[in-house]
Each structure stands twice: as structure tokens, then as C-alpha cells.
C-alpha positions as a printed Julia matrix, in Angstrom:
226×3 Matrix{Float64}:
 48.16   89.48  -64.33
 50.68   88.99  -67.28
 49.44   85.72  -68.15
 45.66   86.55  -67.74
 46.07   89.36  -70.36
 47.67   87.47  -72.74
 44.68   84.77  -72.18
 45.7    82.6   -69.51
 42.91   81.23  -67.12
 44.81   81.21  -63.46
 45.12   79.46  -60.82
 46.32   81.43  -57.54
 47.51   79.57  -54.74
 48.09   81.99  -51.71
 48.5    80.62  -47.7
 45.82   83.74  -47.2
 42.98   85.19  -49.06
 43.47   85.89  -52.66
 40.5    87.7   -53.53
 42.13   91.02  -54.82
 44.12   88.92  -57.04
 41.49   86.71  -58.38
 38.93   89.92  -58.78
 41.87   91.41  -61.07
 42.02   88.29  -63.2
 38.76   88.23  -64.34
 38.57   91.64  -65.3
 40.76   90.83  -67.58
 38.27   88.29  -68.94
 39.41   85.02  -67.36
 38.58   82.3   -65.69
 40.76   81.61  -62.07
 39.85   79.98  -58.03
 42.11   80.39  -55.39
 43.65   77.32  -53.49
 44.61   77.91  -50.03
 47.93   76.56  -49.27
 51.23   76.11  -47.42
 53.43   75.23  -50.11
 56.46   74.43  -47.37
 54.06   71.21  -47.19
 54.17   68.42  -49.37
 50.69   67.81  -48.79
 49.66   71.63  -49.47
 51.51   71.27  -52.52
 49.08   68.52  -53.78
 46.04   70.36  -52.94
 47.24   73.28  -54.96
 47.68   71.28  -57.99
 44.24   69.44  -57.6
 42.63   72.33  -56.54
 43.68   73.96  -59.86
 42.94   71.19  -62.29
 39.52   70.64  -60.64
 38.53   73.66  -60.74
 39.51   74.82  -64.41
 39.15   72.14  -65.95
 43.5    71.28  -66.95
 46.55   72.58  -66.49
 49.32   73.72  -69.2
 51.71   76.24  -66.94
 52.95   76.25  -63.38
 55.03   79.06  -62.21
 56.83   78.09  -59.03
 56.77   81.15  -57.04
 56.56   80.46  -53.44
 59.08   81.99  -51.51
 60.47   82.58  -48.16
 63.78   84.03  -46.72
 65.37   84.57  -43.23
 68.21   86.39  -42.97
 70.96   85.43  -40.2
 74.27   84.68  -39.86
 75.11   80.83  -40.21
 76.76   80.45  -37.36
 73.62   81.59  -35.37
 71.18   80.47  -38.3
 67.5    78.1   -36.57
 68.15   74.63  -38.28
 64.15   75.04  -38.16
 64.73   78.51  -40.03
 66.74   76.49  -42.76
 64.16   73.77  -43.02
 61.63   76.54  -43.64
 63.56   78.03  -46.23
 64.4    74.32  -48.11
 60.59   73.62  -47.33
 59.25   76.13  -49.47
 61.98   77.19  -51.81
 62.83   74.19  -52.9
 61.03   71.06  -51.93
 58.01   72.93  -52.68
 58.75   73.46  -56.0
 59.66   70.35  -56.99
 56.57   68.5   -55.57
 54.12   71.04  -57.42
 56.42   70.7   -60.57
 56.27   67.36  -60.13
 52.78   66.9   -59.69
 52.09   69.45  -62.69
 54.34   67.57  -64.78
 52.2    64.29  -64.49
 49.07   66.09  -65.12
 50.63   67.56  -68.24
 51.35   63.76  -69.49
 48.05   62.7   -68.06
 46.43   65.49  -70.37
 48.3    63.93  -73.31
 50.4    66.57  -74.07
 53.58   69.14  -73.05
 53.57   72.03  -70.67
 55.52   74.54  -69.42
 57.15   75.15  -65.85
 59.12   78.03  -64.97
 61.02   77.87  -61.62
 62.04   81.24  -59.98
 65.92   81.41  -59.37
 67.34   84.19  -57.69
 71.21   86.16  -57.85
 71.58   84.02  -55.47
 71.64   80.98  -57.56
 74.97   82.29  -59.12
 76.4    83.8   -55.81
 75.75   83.73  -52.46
 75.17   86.83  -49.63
 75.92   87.41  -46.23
 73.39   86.2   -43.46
 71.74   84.47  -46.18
 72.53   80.46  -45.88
 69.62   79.1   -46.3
 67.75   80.93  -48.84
 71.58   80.54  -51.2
 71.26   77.04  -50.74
 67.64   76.69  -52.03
 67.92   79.13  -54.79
 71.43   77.3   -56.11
 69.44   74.35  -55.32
 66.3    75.56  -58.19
 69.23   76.18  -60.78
 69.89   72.78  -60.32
 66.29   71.46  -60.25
 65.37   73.4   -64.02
 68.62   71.86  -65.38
 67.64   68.16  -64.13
 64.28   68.26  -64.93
 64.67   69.85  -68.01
 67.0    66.46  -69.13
 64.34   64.35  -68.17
 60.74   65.96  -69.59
 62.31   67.4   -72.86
 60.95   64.17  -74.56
 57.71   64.23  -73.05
 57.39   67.74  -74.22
 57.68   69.84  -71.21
 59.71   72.94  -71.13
 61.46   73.67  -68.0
 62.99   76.89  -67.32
 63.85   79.32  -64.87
 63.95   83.08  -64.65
 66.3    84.73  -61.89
 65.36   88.12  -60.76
 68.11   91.09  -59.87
 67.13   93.14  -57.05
 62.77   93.92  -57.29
 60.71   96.38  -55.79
 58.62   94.26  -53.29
 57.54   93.39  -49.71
 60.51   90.89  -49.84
 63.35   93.61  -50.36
 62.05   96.57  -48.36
 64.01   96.38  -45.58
 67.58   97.19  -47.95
 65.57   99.62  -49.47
 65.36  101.12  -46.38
 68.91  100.77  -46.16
 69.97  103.97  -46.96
 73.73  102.73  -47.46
 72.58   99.18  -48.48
 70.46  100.45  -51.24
 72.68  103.25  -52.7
 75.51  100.19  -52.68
 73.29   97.95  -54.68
 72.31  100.11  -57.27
 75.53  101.28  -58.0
 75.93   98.25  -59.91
 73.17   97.82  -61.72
 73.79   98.79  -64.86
 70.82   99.91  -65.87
 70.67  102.17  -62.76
 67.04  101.21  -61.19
 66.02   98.33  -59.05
 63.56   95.75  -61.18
 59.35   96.15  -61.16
 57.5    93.0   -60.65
 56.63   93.75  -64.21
 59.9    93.45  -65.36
 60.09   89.89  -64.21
 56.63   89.0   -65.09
 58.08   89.8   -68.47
 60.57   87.08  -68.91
 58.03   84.69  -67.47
 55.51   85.02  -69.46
 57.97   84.59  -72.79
 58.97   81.25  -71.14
 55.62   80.47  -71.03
 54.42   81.14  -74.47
 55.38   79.69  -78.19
 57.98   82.08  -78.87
 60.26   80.12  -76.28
 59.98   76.55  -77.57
 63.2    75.7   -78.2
 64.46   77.34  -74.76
 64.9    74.98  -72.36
 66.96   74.19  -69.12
 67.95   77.86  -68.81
 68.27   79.93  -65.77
 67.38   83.78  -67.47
 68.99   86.41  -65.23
 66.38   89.4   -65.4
 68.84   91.95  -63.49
 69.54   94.87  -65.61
 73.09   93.78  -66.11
 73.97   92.78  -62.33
 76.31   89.7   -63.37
 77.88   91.53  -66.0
 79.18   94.5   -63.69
């Protein structure tokens, strides 16, 4: 929604139906489709990408956003579980930046791609192996890929997001101890909207942020620093 207000056509790609989404979009004015798509699949991940450029026409941003998480202890953790988690979290976003980055220097020109990181990608959890690994995993990623497209006039970046109010974190919301734990050390003493972090995306996205690149932006309200 960020992007499409400040002019963005977009391209959602959503396993399900992203209807709601899309319908929201163009309100705002713009053009977007909707690409159905496992993106723990390499091959998903290239129908996402084509499925985007085909439809509107190029492609200047991606944001890698795909997540998944499964929380157990490693001693007991699925090596399927892992593979999920690697799958999506981080394979996946290197074929779709990957594949966006080639369309950018098919196009003729630079683009943007903005990896999400996580807290995780400076310290690890408990019962959380697999999605510590993938997350430390995209830190490394920006920085590599960063090195190598700066030339060709990509921007790489990555933004990594404190504890957020979503689907994702409900159950240590529901925490009662877990919760009141957390935010005792956020400085800023709340948990993150989704519009906080949409925030420091779209800046990476946009001409202001030129000269930033191969950084992983915490967007935590002062977690690291406690």
C-alpha cells in the first residue's frame, strides 16, 4: 500500500487469493495482478517474476517478503521443517532477486531490491534454528549481492524488523509473560505496525536512498541498543 501511494504499480504475489490486496491498490490509482505462488519453489519463484513483468509491462523494485517460521527446539527440530524454512526464507529470495536483477539489466537500467532481515539476523532465539539461520543467512545475501550489482546500478538493501504486530507474532502476544518481557526492552515502549516497517522500505526504494547500499536497517524502536 506504501508503494502504491507514493505511485508504484504492484505486483502481489500471494500462495492464495490476493484480491483484497489488489482491490486496495488500485484505489489508490494503480495499476497491479496477482501471481499465485509458492515462493519455497524455485520454479514458483520464476512465475512470480514473469507473471509481474508480463503483466505490467517492467519491473524496477522487488521486495522479498516471503516468509515462514516454525518454532521447535533443535534437538527435536523436522529436517523437512528446516528445509521449509531455508526454502522460502532464503532460497526464495535469492532466486526472485536474482531473476529481478536480470530483468532490471535486461530493461537497460538499475533497480532496487530490498530483502527483509529479521532480529534474528543479529542474534538468534530459542526454538528458533531454522528461521536464525535463514534470516543471518539474508544479511549475508544483501551484503554479497550488493558487491556485485553496485556497478550495474542496482541497490540492494535490507530492512530488519523489531518485534510487529501481525499474524506471525500473535502467539507471544498472547504470551502474557512473553510479551510484557519483550517490550520491556524496547525502547520506545510499543511493539512495531506494519506501517512502521513499510516505512523504511519504501525509503530504500525511492531516490532519497541512492547512495545506501548493502545495509541491513534495524527498524526496532531501539531493540539492539538496549
Amino acid at each position: 500500500m506504501r508503494l502504491a501511494t507514493l505511485g508504484a504499480d504492484v505486483g502481489l504475489v500471494q500462495r492464495s487469493d490476493a484480491a483484497e490486496t489488489a482491490a486496495e491498490v488500485r484505489k489508490r490509482g494503480r495499476g497491479t495482478c496477482v501471481v499465485q505462488a509458492d515462493l519455497g519453489d524455485a520454479d514458483g519463484c520464476e512465475r512470480a517474476v514473469a507473471g509481474v513483468v508480463d503483466e505490467l509491462g517492467r519491473l524496477d523494485v522487488a521486495v522479498c517478503n516471503a516468509g515462514a517460521m516454525v518454532r521447535a527446539p533443535a534437538l527435536e527440530l523436522e529436517l523437512e521443517d528446516w528445509r521449509r524454512v531455508i526454502d522460502v526464507n532464503l532460497t526464495g529470495a535469492f532466486v526472485v532477486s536474482r531473476l529481478a536483477a536480470r530483468q532490471f539489466v535486461a530493461q537497460g537500467g538499475g533497480g532496487r531490491v530490498v530483502h527483509i532481515a529479521s532480529m534474528m539476523s543479529f542474534h538468534a532465539g530459542i526454538n528458533t534454528a531454522a528461521y536464525a539461520a535463514s534470516k543471518g543467512g539474508i544479511a549475508q545475501l544483501t551484503k554479497a549481492q550488493a558487491n556485485e550489482w553496485a556497478p550495474l546500478g542496482i541497490r540492494v538493501n535490507a530492512v530488519a524488523p523489531g518485534w510487529v504486530e501481525t499474524e506471525l507474532t500473535a502467539p507471544l502476544r498472547d504470551d502474557e509473560r512473553r510479551f510484557a518481557e519483550i517490550s520491556a526492552r524496547i525502547p520506545v515502549g510499543r511493539w512495531a505496525t506494519p506501517e512502521d516497517i513499510a516505512g523504511a522500505v519504501a525509503f530504500l526504494c525511492l531516490p532519497e536512498s541512492d547512495y545506501v547500499n548493502g545495509v541491513v536497517m534495524p527498524v526496532d524502536g531501539g531493540w539492539l541498543a538496549r
